[in-house]
C-alpha positions as CSV (number, residue, x, y, z in Angstrom):
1,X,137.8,-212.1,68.5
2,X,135.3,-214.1,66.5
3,X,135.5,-214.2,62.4
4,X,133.1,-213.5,59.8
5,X,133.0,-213.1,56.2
6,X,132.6,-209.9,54.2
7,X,131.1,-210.2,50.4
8,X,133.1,-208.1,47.7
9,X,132.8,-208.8,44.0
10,X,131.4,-212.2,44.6
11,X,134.2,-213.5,47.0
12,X,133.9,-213.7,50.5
13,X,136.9,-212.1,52.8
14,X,137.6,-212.4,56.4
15,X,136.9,-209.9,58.8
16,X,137.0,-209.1,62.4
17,X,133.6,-208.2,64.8
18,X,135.5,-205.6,66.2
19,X,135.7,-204.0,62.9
20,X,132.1,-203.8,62.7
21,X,131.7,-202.8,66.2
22,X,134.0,-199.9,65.4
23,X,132.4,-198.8,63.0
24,X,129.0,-198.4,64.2
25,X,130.7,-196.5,66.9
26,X,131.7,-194.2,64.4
27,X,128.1,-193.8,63.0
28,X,126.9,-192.8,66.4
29,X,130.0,-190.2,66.9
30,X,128.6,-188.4,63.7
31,X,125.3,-188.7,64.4
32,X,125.8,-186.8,68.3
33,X,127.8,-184.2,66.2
34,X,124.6,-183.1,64.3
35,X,122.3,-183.5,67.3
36,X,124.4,-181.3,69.6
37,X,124.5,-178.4,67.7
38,X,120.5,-178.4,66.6
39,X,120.1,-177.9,70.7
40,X,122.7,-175.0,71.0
41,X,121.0,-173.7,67.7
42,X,117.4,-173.0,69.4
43,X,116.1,-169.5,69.5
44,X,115.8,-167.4,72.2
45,X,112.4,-167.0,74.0
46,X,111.4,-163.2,74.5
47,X,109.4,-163.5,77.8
48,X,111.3,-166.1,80.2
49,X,113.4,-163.5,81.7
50,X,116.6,-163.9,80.2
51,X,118.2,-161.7,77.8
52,X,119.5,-164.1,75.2
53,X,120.9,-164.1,71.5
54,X,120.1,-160.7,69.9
55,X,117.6,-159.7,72.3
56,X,118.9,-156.2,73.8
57,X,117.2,-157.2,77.0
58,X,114.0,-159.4,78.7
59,X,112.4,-158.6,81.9
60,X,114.5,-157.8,84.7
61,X,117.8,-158.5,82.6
62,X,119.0,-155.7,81.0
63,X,122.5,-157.0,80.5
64,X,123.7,-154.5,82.9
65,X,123.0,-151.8,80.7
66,X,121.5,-148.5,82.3
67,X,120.1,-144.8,80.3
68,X,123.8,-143.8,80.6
69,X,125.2,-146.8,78.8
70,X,122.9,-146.5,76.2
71,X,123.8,-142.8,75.8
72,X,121.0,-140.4,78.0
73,X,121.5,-138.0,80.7
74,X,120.4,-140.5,83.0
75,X,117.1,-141.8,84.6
76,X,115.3,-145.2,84.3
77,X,116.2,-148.2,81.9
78,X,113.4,-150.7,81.4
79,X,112.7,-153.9,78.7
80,X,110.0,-153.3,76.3
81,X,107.6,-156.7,75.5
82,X,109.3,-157.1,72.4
83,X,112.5,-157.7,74.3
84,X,114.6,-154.1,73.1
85,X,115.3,-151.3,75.4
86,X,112.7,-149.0,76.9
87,X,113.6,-145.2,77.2
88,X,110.7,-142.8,77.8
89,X,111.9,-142.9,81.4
90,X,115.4,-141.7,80.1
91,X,116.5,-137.8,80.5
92,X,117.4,-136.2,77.2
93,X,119.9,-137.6,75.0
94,X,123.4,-136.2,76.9
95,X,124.7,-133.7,74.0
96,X,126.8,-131.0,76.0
97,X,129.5,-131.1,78.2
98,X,130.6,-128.3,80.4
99,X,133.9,-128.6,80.5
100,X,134.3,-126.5,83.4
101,X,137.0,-124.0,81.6
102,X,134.6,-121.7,80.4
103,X,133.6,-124.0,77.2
104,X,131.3,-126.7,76.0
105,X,131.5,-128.9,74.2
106,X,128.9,-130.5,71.6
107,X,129.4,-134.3,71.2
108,X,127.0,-134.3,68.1
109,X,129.8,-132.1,66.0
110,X,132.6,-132.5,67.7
111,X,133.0,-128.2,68.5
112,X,134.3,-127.0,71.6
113,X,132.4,-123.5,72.2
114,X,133.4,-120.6,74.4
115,X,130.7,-120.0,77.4
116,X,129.2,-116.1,77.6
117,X,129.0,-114.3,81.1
118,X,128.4,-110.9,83.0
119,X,124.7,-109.9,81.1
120,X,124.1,-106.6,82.4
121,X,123.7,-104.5,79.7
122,X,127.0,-102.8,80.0
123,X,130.0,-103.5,77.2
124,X,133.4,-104.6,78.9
125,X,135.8,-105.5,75.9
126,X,138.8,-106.2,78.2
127,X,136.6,-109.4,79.2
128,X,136.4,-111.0,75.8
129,X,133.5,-113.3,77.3
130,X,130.8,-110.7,78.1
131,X,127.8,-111.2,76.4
132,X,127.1,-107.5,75.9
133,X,130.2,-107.0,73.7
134,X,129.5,-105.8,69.9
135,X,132.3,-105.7,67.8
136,X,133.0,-104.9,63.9
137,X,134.1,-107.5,61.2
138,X,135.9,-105.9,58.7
139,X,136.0,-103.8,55.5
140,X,137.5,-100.7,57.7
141,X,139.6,-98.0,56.4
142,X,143.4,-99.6,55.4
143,X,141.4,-102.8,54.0
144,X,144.1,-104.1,51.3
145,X,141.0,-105.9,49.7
146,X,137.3,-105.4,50.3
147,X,135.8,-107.3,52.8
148,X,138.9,-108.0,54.2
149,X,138.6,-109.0,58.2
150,X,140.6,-106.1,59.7
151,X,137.4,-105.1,62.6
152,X,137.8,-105.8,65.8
153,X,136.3,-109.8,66.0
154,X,139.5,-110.1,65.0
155,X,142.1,-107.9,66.2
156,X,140.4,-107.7,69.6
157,X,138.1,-110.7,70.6
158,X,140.0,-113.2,68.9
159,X,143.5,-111.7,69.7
160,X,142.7,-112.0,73.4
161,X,141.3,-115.3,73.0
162,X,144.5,-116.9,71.0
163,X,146.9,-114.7,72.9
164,X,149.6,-117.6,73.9
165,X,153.3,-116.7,74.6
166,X,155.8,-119.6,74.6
167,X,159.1,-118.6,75.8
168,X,160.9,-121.5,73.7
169,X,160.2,-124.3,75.9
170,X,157.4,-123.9,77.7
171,X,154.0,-122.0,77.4
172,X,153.8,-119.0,79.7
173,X,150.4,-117.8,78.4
174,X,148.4,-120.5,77.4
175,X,145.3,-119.0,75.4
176,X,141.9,-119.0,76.4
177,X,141.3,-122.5,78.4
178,X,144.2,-123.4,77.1
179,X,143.9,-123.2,73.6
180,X,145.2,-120.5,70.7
181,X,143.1,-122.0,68.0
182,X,139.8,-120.2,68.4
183,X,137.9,-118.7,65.4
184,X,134.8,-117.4,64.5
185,X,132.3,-120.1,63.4
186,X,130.9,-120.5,60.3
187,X,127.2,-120.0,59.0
188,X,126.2,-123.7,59.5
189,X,128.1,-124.3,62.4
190,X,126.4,-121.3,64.4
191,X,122.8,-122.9,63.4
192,X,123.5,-126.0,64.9
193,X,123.6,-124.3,68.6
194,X,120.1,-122.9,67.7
195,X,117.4,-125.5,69.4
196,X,114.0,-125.4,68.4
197,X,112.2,-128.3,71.0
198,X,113.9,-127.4,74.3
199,X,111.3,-126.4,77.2
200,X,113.8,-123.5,78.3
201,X,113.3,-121.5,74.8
202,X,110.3,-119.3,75.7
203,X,110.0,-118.3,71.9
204,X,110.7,-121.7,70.4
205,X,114.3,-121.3,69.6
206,X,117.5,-120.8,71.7
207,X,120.6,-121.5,72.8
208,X,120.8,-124.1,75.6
209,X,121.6,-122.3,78.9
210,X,124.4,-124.4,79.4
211,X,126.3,-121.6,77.7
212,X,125.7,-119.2,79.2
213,X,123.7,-116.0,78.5
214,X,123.6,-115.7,75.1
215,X,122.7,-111.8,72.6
216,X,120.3,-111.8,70.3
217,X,122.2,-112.1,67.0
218,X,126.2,-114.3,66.6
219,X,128.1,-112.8,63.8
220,X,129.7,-115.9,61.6
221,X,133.1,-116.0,60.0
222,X,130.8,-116.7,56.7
223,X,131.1,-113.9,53.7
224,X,127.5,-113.1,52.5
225,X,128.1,-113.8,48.4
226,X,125.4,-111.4,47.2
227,X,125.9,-108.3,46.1
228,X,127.9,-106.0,47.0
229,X,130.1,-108.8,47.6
230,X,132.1,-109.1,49.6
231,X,131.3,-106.6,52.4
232,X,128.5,-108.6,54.2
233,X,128.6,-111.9,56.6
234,X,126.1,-113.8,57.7
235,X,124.8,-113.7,61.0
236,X,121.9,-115.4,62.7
237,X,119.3,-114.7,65.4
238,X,119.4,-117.3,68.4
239,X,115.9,-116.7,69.3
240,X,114.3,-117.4,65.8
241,X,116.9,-119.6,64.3
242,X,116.7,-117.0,60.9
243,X,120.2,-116.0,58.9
244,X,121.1,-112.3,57.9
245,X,123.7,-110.5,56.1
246,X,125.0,-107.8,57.9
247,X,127.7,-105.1,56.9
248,X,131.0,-105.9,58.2
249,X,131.8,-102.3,59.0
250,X,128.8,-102.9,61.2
251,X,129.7,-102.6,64.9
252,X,126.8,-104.4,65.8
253,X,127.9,-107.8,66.1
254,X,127.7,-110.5,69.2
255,X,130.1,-112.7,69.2
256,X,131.0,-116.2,70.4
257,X,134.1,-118.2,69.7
258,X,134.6,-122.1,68.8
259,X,137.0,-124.4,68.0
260,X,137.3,-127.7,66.8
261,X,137.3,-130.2,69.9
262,X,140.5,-133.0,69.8
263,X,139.4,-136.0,68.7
């Protein structure tokens, strides 16, 4: 290779054209490392078809997403002009599953409900599910403390329901669907079944069909804290969505169990 002659501090030394040569290759190795990455870096277009970057969609690509995916009943998926998900062609957000045991259960709390049956007017206690059952809540003659929840919610509607015999090593009477951890619900919980926009409440508020017939007040495992405390608990009316207190002597109360759904 030819020589040359490098200036330092006013004395020349010798020096190789390859050196040089290498190290204008270098120059152009970190120049293409800047350039590359300003082309990957370009934004997506929302229009040309392709779903790209943070765009939830574009066009025709929906990234293989469909209403189901995206958490509805089902229905149409389609891409909005500003690239994110269209769903006015989606059915209604799915929020209860019939679990095909006689419960349901609501994804939005995370309670498994019992399902109500045989609406005909006519009381049958031996079937803990029908909806014309009234029972009492408490405060009955032999209470140790006032209030105290001695009335047949208890001793009969929730004893069938939890009535679960293990012989020591394996279950011989499971509980209703399975389960000996039902319980009345409280206040709150009973007003979130209560739906106020549905088309199938013909007075504005309901409980979705999906459990079943359903009476026209649900007793709550809730103690009413006004005077004369403690011998009230609330209830509420499905069809208006308003809260009551109601004596617990009171055999007046429809009832309808729930439990809390494994995570």
């Amino acid at each position: 290779m030819e020589q040359g002659f490098i200036g330092e501090a006013g004395r020349c030394l010798p020096a190789r054209r390859g050196t040089v040569a290498l190290v204008g290759g270098l120059a152009l190795l970190v120049t293409a490392a800047f350039v590359v990455p300003a082309a990957a870096a370009r934004k997506p277009v929302c229009g040309n078809g392709i779903a790209e970057g943070t765009e939830e969609c574009d066009g025709a690509d929906l990234r293989s997403q469909t209403c189901e995916s995206v958490g509805f009943a089902g229905g149409t998926l389609s891409c909005a002009q500003n690239c994110t998900f269209e769903t006015s062609n989606c059915l209604s957000l799915l929020r209860y599953i019939d679990n095909g045991d006689g419960t349901v259960t609501d994804l939005s709390t995370g309670l498994q409900w019992e399902k109500k049956d045989s609406q005909d007017g006519v009381a049958n206690n031996a079937n803990p599910h029908d909806v014309d059952n009234k029972y009492t809540w408490g405060d009955l003659a032999g209470c140790p403390i006032a209030g105290c929840p001695n009335g047949t919610a208890f001793t009969d509607f929730l004893g069938r329901l939890n009535y679960c015999v293990n012989d020591g090593t394996t279950m011989v009477w499971p509980g209703f669907a399975g389960h000996c951890d039902w319980r009345l619900p409280t206040i709150d919980e009973l007003a979130t079944l209560i739906d106020f926009n549905s088309p199938t409440c013909p007075t504005g508020a309901c409980i979705d069909p999906i459990f079943g017939p359903s009476e026209h007040i649900y007793g709550s495992s809730t103690t009413h804290t006004l005077a004369p405390f403690p011998k009230y608990a609330w209830i509420v009316y499905p069809w208006t969505g308003v809260r009551y207190p109601l004596p617990k002597a009171s055999n007046a109360f429809g009832l309808r169990a729930v439990r809390n759904a494994a995570p």
